[in-house]
N, CA, C and O of each residue as an XYZ file, in Angstrom:
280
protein
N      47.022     60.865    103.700
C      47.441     61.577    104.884
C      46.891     60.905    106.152
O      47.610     60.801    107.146
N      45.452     60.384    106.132
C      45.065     59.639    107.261
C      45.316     58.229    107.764
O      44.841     57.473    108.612
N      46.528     58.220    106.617
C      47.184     56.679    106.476
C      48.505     56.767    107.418
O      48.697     56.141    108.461
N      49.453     57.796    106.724
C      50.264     57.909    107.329
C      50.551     58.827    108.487
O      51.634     58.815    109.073
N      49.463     59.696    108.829
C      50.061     60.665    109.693
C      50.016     59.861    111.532
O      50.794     60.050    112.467
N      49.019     59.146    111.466
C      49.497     58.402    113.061
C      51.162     57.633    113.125
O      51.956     57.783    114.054
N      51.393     56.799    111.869
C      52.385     56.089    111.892
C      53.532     57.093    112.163
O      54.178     56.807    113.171
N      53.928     58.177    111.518
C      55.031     59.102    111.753
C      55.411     60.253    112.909
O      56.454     60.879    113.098
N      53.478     60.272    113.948
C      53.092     60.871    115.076
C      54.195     59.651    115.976
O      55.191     59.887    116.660
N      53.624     58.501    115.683
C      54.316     57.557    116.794
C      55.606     57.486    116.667
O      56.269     57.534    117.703
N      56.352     57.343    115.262
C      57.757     57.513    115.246
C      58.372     58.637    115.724
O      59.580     58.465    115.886
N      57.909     59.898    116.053
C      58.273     61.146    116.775
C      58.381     61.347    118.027
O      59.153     61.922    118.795
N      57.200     60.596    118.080
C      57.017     60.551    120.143
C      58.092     59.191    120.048
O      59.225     59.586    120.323
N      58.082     58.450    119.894
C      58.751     56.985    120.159
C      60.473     57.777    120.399
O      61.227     57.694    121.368
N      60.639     58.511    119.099
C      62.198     58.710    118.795
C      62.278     59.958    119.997
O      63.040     59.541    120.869
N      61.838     61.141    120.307
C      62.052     61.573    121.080
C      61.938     61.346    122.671
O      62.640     62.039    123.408
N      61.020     60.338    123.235
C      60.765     60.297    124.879
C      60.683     58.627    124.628
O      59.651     58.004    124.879
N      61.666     58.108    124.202
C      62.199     56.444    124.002
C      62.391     56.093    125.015
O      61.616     55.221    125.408
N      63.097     56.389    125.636
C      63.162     56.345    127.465
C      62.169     56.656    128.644
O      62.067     56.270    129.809
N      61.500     57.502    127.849
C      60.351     57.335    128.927
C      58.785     57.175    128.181
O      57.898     57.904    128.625
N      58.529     56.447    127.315
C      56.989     56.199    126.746
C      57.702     55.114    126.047
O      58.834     55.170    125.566
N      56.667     53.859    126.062
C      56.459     52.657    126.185
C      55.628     52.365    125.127
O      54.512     52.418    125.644
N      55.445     52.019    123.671
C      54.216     52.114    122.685
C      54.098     50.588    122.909
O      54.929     49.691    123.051
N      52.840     50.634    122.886
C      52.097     48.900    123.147
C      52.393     48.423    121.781
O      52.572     49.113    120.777
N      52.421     46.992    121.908
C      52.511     46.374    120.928
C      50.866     46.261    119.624
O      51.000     45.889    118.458
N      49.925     46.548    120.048
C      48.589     47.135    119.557
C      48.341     48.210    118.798
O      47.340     48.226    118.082
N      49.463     49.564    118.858
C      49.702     50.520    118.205
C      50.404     50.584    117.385
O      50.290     51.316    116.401
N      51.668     49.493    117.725
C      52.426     49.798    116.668
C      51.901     48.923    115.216
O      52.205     49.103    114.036
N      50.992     47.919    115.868
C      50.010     47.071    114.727
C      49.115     48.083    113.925
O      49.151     48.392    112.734
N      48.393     48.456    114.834
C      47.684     49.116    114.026
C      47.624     50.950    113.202
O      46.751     51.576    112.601
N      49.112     51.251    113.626
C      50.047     52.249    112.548
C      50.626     51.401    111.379
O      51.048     51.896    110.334
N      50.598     49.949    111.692
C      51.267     49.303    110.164
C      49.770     48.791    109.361
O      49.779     48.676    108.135
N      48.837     48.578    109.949
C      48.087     48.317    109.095
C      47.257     49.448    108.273
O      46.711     49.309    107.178
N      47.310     50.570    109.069
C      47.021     51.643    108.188
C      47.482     52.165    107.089
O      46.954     52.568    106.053
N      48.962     52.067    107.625
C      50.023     52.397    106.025
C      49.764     51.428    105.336
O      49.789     51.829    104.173
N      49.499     50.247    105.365
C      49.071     48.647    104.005
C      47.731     48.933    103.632
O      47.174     48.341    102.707
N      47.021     50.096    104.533
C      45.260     49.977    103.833
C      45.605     50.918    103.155
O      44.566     51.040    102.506
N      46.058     51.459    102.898
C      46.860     53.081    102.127
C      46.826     52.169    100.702
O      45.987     52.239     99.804
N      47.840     51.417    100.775
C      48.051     50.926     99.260
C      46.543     50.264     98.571
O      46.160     50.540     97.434
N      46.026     49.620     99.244
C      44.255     49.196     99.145
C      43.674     50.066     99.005
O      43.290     49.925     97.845
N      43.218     51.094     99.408
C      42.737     52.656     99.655
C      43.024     53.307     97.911
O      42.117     53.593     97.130
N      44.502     53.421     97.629
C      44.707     53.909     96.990
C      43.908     53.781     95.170
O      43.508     54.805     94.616
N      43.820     52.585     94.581
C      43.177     52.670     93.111
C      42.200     53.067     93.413
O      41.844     53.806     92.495
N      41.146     53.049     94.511
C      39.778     53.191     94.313
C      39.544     54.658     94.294
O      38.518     55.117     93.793
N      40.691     55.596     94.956
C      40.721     56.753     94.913
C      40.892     57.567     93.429
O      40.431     58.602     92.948
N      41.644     56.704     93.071
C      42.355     57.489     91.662
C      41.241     57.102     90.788
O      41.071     57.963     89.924
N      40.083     55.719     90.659
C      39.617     55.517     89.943
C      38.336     56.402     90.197
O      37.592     56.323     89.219
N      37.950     57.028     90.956
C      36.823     57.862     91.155
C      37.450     59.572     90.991
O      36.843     60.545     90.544
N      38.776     59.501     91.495
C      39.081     61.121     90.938
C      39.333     61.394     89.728
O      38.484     62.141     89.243
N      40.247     61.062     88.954
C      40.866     60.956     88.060
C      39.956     60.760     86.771
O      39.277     59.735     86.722
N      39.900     61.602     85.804
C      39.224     61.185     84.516
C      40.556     60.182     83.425
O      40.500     59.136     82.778
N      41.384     60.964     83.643
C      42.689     59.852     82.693
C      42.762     58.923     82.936
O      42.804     58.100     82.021
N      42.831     58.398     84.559
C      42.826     57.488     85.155
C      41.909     56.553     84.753
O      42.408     55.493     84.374
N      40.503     56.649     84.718
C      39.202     56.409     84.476
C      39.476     55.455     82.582
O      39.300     54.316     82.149
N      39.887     56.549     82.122
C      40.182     56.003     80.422
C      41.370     55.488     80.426
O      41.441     54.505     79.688
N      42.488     55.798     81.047
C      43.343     54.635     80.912
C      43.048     52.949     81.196
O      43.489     51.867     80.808
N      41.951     53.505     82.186
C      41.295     51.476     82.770
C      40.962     51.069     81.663
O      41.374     50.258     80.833
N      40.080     51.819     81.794
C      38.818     51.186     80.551
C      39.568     50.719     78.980
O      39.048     49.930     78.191
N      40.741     51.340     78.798
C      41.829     50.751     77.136
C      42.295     49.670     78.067
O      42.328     48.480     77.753
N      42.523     49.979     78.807
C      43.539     48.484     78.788
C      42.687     47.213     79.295
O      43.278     46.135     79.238
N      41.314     47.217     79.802
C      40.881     46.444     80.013
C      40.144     45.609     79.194
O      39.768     44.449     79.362
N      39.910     46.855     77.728
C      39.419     46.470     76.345
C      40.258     45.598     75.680
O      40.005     44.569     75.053
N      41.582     46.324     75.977
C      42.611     45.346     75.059
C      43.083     44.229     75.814
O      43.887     43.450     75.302
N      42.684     44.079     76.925
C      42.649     42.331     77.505
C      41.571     41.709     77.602
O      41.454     40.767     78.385
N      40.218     42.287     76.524
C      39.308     42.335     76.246
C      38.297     41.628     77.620
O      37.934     40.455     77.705
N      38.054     42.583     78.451
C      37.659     41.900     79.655
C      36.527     43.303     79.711
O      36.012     43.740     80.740
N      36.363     43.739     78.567
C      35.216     44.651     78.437
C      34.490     45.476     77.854
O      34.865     46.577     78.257
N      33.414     45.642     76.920
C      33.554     45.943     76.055
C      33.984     47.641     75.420
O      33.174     48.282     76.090
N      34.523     48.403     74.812
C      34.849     49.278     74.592
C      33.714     50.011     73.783
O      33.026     49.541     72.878
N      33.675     51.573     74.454
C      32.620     52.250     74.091
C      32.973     53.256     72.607
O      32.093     53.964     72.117
């Protein structure tokens, strides 16, 4: 949510007062780099919430044997 909610704030204001507000070229950078840290952001989240998540790593990383299995 703290990824995307500036990017879709600016597409609202942008789409409604287009004619009169001007978004710098600095904002609209850094609403796209937030939505791309989103996808970065994202495994480390699931790998600390998630217990399935957690044991799904850990099999498949056994069976590309890159660790040992408990």
């Amino acid at each position: 949510m703290i990824c995307f909610t500036p990017y879709y704030i600016l597409v609202i204001v942008s789409w409604i007062a287009h004619n009169y507000f001007d978004v710098g070229d600095w904002l609209n950078r850094l609403c796209a780099m937030l939505l791309y840290s989103n996808s970065i952001i994202n495994p480390f989240i699931y790998a600390a919430k998630y217990r399935e998540f957690q044991t799904g790593a850990r099999r498949l990383l056994a069976k590309m044997k890159l660790i040992q299995q408990q």
